[in-house]
N, C-alpha and C positions, 0 to 999 in steps of 0.2 A: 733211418733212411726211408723205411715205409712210410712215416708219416709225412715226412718231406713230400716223396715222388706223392701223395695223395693231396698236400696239399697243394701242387702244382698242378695237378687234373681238375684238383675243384677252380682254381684259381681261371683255368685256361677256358673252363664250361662254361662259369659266369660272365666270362668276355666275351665269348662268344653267341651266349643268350643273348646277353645286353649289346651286342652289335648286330643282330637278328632283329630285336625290337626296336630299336634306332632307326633302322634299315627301313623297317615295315612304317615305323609311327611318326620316325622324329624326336627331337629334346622332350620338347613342352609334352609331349601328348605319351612317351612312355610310364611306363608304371613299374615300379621297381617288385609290385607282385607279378604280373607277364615275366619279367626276367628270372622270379625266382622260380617259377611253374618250370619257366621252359629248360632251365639247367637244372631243376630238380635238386634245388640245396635248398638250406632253411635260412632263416634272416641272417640267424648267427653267424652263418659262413661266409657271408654275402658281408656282412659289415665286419668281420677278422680279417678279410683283404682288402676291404673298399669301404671309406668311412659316409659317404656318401652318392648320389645320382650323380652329380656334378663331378665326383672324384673318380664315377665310375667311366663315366662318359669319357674326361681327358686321358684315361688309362686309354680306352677304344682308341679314341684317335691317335694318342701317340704309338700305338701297335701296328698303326696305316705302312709304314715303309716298311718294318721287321717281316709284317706279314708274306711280303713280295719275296718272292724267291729271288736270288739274285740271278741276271743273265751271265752265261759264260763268255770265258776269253775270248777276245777274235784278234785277228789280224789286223783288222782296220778296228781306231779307236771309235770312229762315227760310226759302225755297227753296231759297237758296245751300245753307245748312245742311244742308237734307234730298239736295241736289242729289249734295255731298260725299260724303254715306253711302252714296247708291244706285248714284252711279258707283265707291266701292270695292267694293261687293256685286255690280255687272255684272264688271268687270275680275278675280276673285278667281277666277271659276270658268273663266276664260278666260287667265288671264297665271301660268306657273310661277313666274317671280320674286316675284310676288306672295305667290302660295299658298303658296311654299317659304319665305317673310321672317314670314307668318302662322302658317306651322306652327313655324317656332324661336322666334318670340316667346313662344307657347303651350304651349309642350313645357316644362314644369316636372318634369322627368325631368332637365335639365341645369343644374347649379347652376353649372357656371364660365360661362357667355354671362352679358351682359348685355341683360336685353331692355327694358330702362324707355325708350329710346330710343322706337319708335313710341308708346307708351301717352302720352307729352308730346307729342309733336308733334301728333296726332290732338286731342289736348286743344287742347292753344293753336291751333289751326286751328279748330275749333269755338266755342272762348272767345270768338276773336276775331269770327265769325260774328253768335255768339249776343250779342255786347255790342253789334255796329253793331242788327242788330235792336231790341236795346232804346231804344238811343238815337232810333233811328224810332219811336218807338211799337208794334213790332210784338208785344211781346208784352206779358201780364197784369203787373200791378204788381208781384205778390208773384215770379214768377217770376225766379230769382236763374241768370246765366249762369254762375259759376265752380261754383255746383252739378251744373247739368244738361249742363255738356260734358262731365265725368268719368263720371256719372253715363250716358251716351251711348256712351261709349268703352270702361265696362266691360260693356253690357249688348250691343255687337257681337262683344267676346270671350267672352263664356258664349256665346251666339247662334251664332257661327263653332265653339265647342266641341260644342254639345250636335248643330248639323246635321252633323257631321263623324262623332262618334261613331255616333250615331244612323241615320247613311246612307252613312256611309263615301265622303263627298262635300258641299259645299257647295252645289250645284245651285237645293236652298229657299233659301238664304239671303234672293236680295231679297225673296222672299213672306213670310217672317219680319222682316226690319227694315220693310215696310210695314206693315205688324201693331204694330211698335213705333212707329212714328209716329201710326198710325192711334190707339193708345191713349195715347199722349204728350202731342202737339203739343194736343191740345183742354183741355187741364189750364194748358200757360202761354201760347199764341199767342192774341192778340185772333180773335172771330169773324170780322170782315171780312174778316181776313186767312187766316183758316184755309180760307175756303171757296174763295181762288184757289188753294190749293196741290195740287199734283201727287203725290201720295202712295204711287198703284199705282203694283204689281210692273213694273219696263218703263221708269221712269224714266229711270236709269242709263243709257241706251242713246238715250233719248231726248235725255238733259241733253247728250250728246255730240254727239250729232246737231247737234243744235245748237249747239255750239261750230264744229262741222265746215261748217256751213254760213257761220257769220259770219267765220269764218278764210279763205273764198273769195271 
């Protein structure tokens, strides 16, 4: 069991170095010595979890969704919904694995990774949100879910693209996806329901909050 829990610490340092140096460098221009420096293992340990850069990289990115905490229950399904986006928007500027799974998904600089991996998952997590809503009643008639969860997932990677460029950081990001809701959600969510929803920047932080307290 000791070796197990140890190898699961080294396992979790080197993904986290390597989505640190990802973060900072990008695909092309890391170096698989930066990652071993900065997780402090040796090749050996590095290649018994990971047989390669490339193998290590698609590990990063598929850890993209696991890393996000999940938002708590609510009442209304489209809070879930929004609850989702704003807790990946708190966590993004605060969690390296995050940032470093975001920046290789988005790096279209590197044609051997595979990045469709988060872009589905973010989707069918949303789908599935945005379909129990409808089945409540909560949003407009015309309002189609297998439209507007794609349609959500790619308008947070322009969104992650344009504040990264733009400020050489994500920091705006949640003031920008509350922006995107603020102009969204009144187009397919019923009014009754729009006027309980929690929208502003600060969510995120909030939605956990609340997880954290019902988890006690």
């Amino acid at each position: 069991m000791a070796k197990q829990d140890r190898a699961i610490r080294t396992r979790k340092a080197i993904l986290e170095a390597a989505a640190a140096v990802f973060d900072e460098r990008g695909y092309e221009a890391a170096k698989l010595s930066d990652i071993l420096a900065l997780a402090q293992v040796t090749k050996g340990a590095l290649y018994f979890h990971f047989d390669s850069k490339e193998d290590l990289a698609h590990a990063v990115i598929e850890a993209q969704v696991s890393s996000v905490p999940p938002a708590p229950p609510q009442l209304s399904k489209v809070q879930e919904f929004v609850d989702v986006g704003m807790v990946f928007a708190h966590r993004l500027a605060r969690d390296r694995l995050l940032s470093g799974s975001v920046r290789l998904t988005l790096d279209q600089g590197t044609h051997e990774l595979n990045r469709s991996g988060p872009y589905r998952e973010w989707t069918e997590i949303n789908l599935g949100l945005l379909s129990a809503a409808k089945e409540r009643g909560e949003l407009l008639p015309h309002a189609d879910p297998e439209e507007v969860a794609p349609l959500v997932v790619g308008a947070y990677a322009g969104l992650n693209l344009m504040t990264h460029e733009l400020e050489g950081h994500r920091s705006s990001l949640e003031r920008w996806v509350s922006s995107l809701y603020h102009h969204l959600l009144p187009s397919i969510v019923v009014p009754s329901v729009l006027t309980m929803l929690d929208l502003e920047p600060g969510r995120g932080a909030r939605a956990l909050g609340l997880a954290e307290d019902a988890a006690r």
